[in-house]
ROGUDREN-870814 format. One line per 10 residues: for each residue x, z, y of C-alpha. Coordinates in Angstrom, 2 decimals, decimal comma. Layout:
N
X:Z:Y | ... $
This chain:
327
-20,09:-66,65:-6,71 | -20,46:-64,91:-3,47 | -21,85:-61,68:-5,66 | -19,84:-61,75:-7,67 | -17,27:-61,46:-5,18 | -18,61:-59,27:-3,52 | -19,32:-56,82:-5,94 | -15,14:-57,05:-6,77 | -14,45:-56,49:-2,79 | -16,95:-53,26:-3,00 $
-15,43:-51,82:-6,25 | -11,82:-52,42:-4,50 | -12,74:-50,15:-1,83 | -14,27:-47,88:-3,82 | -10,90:-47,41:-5,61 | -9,00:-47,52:-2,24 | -10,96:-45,14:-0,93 | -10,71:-42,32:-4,09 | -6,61:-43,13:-4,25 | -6,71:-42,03:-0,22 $
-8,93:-39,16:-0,73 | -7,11:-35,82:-1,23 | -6,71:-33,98:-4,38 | -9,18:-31,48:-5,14 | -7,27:-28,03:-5,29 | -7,16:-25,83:-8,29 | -8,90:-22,73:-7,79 | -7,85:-19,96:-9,95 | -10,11:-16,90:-10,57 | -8,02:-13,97:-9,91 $
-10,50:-10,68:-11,03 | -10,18:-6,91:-10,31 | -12,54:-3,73:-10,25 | -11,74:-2,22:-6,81 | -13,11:-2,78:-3,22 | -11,77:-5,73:-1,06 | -10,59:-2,99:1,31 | -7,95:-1,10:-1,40 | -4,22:-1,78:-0,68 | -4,57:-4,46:-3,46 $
-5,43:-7,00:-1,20 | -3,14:-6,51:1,74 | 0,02:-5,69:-0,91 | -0,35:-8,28:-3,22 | -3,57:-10,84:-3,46 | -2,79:-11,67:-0,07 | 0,89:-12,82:-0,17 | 0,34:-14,24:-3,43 | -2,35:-16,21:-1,74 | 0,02:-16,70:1,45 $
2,97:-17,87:-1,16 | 0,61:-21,08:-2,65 | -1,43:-22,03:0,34 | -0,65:-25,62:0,32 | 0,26:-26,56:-3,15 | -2,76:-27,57:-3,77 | -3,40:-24,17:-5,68 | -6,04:-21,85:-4,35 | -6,99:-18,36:-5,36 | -10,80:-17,20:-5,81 $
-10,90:-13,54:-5,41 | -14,04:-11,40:-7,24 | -13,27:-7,78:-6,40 | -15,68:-4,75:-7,34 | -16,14:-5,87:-10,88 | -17,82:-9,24:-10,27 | -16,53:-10,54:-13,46 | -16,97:-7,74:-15,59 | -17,24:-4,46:-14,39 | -15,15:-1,97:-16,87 $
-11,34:-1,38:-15,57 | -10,18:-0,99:-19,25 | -11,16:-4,19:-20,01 | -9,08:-6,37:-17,27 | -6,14:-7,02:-19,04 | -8,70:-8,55:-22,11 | -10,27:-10,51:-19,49 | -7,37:-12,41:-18,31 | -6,54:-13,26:-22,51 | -9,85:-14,57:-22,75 $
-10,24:-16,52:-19,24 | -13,13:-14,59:-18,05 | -10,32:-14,72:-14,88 | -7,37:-16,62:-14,80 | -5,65:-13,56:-13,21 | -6,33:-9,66:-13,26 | -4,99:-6,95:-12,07 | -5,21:-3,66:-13,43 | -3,28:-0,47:-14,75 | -1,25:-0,13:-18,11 $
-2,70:3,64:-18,56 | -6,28:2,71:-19,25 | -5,10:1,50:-22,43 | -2,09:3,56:-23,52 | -1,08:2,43:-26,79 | -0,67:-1,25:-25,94 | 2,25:-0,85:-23,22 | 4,35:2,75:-24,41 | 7,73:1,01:-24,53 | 6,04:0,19:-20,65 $
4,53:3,12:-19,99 | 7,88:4,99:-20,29 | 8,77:3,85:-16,18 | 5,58:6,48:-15,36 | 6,95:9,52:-17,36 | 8,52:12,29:-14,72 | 11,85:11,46:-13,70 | 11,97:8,39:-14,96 | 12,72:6,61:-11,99 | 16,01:7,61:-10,20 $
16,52:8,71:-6,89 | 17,27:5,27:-4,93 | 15,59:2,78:-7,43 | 12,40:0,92:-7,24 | 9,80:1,03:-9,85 | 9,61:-2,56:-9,81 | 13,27:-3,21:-10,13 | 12,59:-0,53:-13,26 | 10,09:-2,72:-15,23 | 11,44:-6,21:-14,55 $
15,06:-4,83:-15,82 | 13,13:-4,24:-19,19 | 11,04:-7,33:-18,94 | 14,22:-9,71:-18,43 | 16,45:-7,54:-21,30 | 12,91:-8,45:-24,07 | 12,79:-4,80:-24,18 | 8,70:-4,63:-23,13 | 7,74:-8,65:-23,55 | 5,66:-8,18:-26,45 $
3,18:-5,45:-24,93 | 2,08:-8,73:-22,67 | 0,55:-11,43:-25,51 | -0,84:-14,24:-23,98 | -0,19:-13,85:-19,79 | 2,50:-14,28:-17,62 | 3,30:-11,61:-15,58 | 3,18:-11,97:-11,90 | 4,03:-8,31:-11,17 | 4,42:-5,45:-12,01 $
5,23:-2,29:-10,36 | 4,87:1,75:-9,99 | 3,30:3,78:-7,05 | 4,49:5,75:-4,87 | 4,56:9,62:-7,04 | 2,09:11,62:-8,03 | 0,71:14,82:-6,48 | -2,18:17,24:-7,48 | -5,25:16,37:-5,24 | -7,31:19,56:-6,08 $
-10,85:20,93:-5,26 | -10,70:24,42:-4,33 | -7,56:25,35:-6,14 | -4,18:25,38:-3,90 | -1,44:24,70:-6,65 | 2,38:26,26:-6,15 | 3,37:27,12:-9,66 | 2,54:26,12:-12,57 | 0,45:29,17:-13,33 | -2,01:27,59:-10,76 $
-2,89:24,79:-12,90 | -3,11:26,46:-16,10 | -6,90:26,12:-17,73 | -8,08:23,50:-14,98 | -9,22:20,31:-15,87 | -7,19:17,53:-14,29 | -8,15:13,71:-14,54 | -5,24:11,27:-15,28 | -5,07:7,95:-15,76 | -3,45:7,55:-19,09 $
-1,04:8,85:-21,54 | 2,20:9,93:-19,67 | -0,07:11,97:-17,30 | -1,52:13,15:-19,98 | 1,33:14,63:-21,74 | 2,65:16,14:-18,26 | -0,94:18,14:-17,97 | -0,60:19,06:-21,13 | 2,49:20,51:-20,95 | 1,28:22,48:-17,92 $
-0,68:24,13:-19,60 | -4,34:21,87:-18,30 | -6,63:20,10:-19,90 | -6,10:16,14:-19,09 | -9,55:14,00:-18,77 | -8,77:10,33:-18,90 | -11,48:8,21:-16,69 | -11,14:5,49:-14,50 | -10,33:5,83:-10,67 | -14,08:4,43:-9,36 $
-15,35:7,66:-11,45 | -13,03:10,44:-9,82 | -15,01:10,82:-6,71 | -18,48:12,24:-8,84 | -16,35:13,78:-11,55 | -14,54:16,38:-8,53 | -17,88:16,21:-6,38 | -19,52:17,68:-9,23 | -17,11:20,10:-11,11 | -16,70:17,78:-14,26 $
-12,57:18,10:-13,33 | -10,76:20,71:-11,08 | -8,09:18,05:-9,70 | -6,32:14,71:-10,16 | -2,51:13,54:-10,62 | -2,05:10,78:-9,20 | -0,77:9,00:-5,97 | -1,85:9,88:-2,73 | -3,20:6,39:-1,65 | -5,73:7,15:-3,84 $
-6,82:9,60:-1,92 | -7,59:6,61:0,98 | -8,59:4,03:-1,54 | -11,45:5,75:-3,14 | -12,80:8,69:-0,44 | -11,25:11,48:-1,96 | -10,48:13,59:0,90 | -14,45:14,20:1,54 | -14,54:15,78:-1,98 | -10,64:17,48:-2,63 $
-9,41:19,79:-0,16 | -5,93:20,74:-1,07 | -2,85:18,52:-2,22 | 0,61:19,54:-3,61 | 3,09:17,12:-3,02 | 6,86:17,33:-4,30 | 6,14:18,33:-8,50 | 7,66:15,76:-10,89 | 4,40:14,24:-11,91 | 5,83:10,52:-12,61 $
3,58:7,35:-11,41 | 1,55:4,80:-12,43 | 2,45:1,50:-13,48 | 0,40:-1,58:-12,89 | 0,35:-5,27:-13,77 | -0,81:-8,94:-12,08 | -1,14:-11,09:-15,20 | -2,11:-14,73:-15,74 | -3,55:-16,20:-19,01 | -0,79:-17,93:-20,36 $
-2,29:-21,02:-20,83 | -3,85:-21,56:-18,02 | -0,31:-20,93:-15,99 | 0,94:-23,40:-18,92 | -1,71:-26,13:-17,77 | -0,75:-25,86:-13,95 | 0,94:-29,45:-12,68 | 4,66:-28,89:-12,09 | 3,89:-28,71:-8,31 | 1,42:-26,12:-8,53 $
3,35:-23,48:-11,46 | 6,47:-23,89:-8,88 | 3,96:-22,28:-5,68 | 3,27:-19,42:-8,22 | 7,11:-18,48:-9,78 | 8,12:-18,45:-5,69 | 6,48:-15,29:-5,41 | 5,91:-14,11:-9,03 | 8,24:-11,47:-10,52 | 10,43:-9,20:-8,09 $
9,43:-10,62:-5,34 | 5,72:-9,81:-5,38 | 6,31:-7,07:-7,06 | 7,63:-5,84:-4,20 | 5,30:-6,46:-2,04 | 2,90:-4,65:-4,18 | 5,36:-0,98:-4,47 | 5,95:-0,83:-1,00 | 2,11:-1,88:0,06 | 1,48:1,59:-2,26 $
3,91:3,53:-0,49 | 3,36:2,95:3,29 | -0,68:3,38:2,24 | 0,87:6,87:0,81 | 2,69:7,65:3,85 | -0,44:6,93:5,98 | -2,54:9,24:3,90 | -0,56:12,15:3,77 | -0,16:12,03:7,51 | -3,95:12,01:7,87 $
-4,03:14,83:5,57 | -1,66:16,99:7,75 | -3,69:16,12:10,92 | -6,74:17,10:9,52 | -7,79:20,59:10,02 | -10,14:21,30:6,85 | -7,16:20,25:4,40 | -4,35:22,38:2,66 | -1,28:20,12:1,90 | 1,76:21,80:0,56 $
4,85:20,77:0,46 | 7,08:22,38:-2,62 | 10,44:24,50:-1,80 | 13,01:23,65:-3,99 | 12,94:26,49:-6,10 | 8,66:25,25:-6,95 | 9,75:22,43:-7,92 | 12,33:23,78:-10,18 | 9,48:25,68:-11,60 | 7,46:22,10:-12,71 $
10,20:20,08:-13,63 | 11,21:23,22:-16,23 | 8,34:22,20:-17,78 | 7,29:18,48:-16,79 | 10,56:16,88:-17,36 | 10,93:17,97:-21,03 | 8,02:16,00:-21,74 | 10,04:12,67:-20,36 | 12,68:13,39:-23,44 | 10,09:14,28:-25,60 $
8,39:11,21:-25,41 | 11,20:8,53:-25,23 | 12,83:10,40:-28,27 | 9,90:10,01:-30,13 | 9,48:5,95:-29,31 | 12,95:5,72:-29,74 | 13,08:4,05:-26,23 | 16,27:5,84:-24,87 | 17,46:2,00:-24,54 | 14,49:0,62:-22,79 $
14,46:3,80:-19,92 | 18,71:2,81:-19,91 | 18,25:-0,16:-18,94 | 15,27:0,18:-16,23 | 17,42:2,52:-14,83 | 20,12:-0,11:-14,64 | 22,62:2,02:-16,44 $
């Protein structure tokens, strides 16, 4: 009798004692190809992180690739739930987002909007849902604007750039070098450094945090800033069922932050880390940066902006750039 009772007393505490433990937390994986350093974490894992912290939802970061290495493939990776979350750039693959992809074309975004504010007008209209099967969203957002970041070619006209090679990082830049008369080379931002270091491209369009981010200023020695080069878009997405799983609690942390509000976290992290390179750029002695007149830009947006009509006529997307423009 006395065993037996005291085998109930012990299994009573034992369930006293898991009912007063704390809940484990749910860790998600959140995956992405670039250093822990890049403006990624201070613009956007962080206050995503800051946003949940006590909800009894945690964030695992793996930077550099530690769950799969190619930058093409992120956006795959969250679908499959390699990572619960990635982060990576619409361009790399081209033909899934073009409805998208339109926010990065030159002069697509209008003087006083935010890139953000452009893509989440076309994600709440339906307009550009389907090019994201199977995640949820949690932001998405352009960088601050292109500008040439060049290895021993100063660029003012378009002339300049004619015949060089000139990496972009998918298909609106693309188009633009095209129509300049250049020779676009699509590769991945970790492969820019080596590709100008050893002459495989003459330049690069795109935005000058890059140039911080990934150590291009020991390699490029001249920028061009004021061209209508359009931006890059970029997306935080979630597998779908996975933020479908999450306890009520937990999927009420996350939509605090997701959407707008980290998005803009995100576009302005990009542009202050673009305003602090440029001014390094100007205070260093071995660079060229040059700033357009009005009449240079002129010249490029002859020529660049056509491409922007070009393209949206041929999606038939007139309505999509409308309404990210708010009009």
């Amino acid at each position: 009798m006395m065993t037996k009772t005291l085998a109930r007393l012990g299994s009573a505490v034992a369930v006293a004692a898991v009912m007063a433990a704390p809940a484990m937390a749910e860790t998600l994986k959140l995956a992405h190809w670039v250093p822990p350093a890049h403006v990624l974490t201070s613009s956007t894992i962080e206050p995503l992180q800051a946003a949940i912290a006590g909800s009894g939802l945690e964030i695992q970061v793996y930077p550099g690739g530690e769950l799969g290495a190619g930058p093409l493939e992120q956006y795959v990776r969250a679908v499959q739930g390699v990572a619960d979350i990635t982060w990576g750039l619409q361009g790399y693959t081209s033909s899934q987002f073009p409805l998208t992809m339109v926010s990065e074309l030159p002069g697509a975004l209008p003087e006083g909007k935010t890139g953000y504010d452009m893509l989440w007008n076309a994600w709440d209209a339906g307009q550009i849902t389907g090019e994201f099967p199977a995640t949820v969203p949690l932001a998405l957002w352009l960088s601050e604007p292109n500008i040439f970041i060049m290895k021993d070619h100063d660029v003012r006209t378009p002339s300049d750039v004619a015949g060089l090679k000139i990496r972009v990082s998918g298909s609106a830049a693309a188009a633009t070098v095209e129509a300049l008369g250049a020779t676009p080379v699509q590769m991945p931002a970790g492969e820019i450094y080596n590709a100008l270091q050893t002459g495989l491209i003459d330049g690069v369009i795109t935005g000058a945090s890059a140039v911080g981010d990934f150590k291009l200023d020991e390699v490029a020695n001249s920028y061009t800033l004021g061209a209508p080069l359009g931006r890059i878009s970029f997306y935080l997405v979630m597998n779908a069922a996975k933020y479908g799983a999450l306890p009520e609690a937990e999927r009420a942390a996350l939509d605090s932050i997701a959407g707008r509000t980290l998005s803009a976290h995100a576009e302005e992290g990009w542009n202050a880390r673009a305003t602090t390179v440029i001014e390094t750029l100007r205070a260093t002695g071995d660079n060229t940066v040059i700033d357009l007149s009005a009449d240079e830009i002129a010249g490029f947006a002859a020529m660049t902006l056509p491409v922007t009509d070009k393209i949206v006529g041929d999606l038939g997307a007139e309505a999509v750039l409308a309404t990210m423009r708010g009009e």
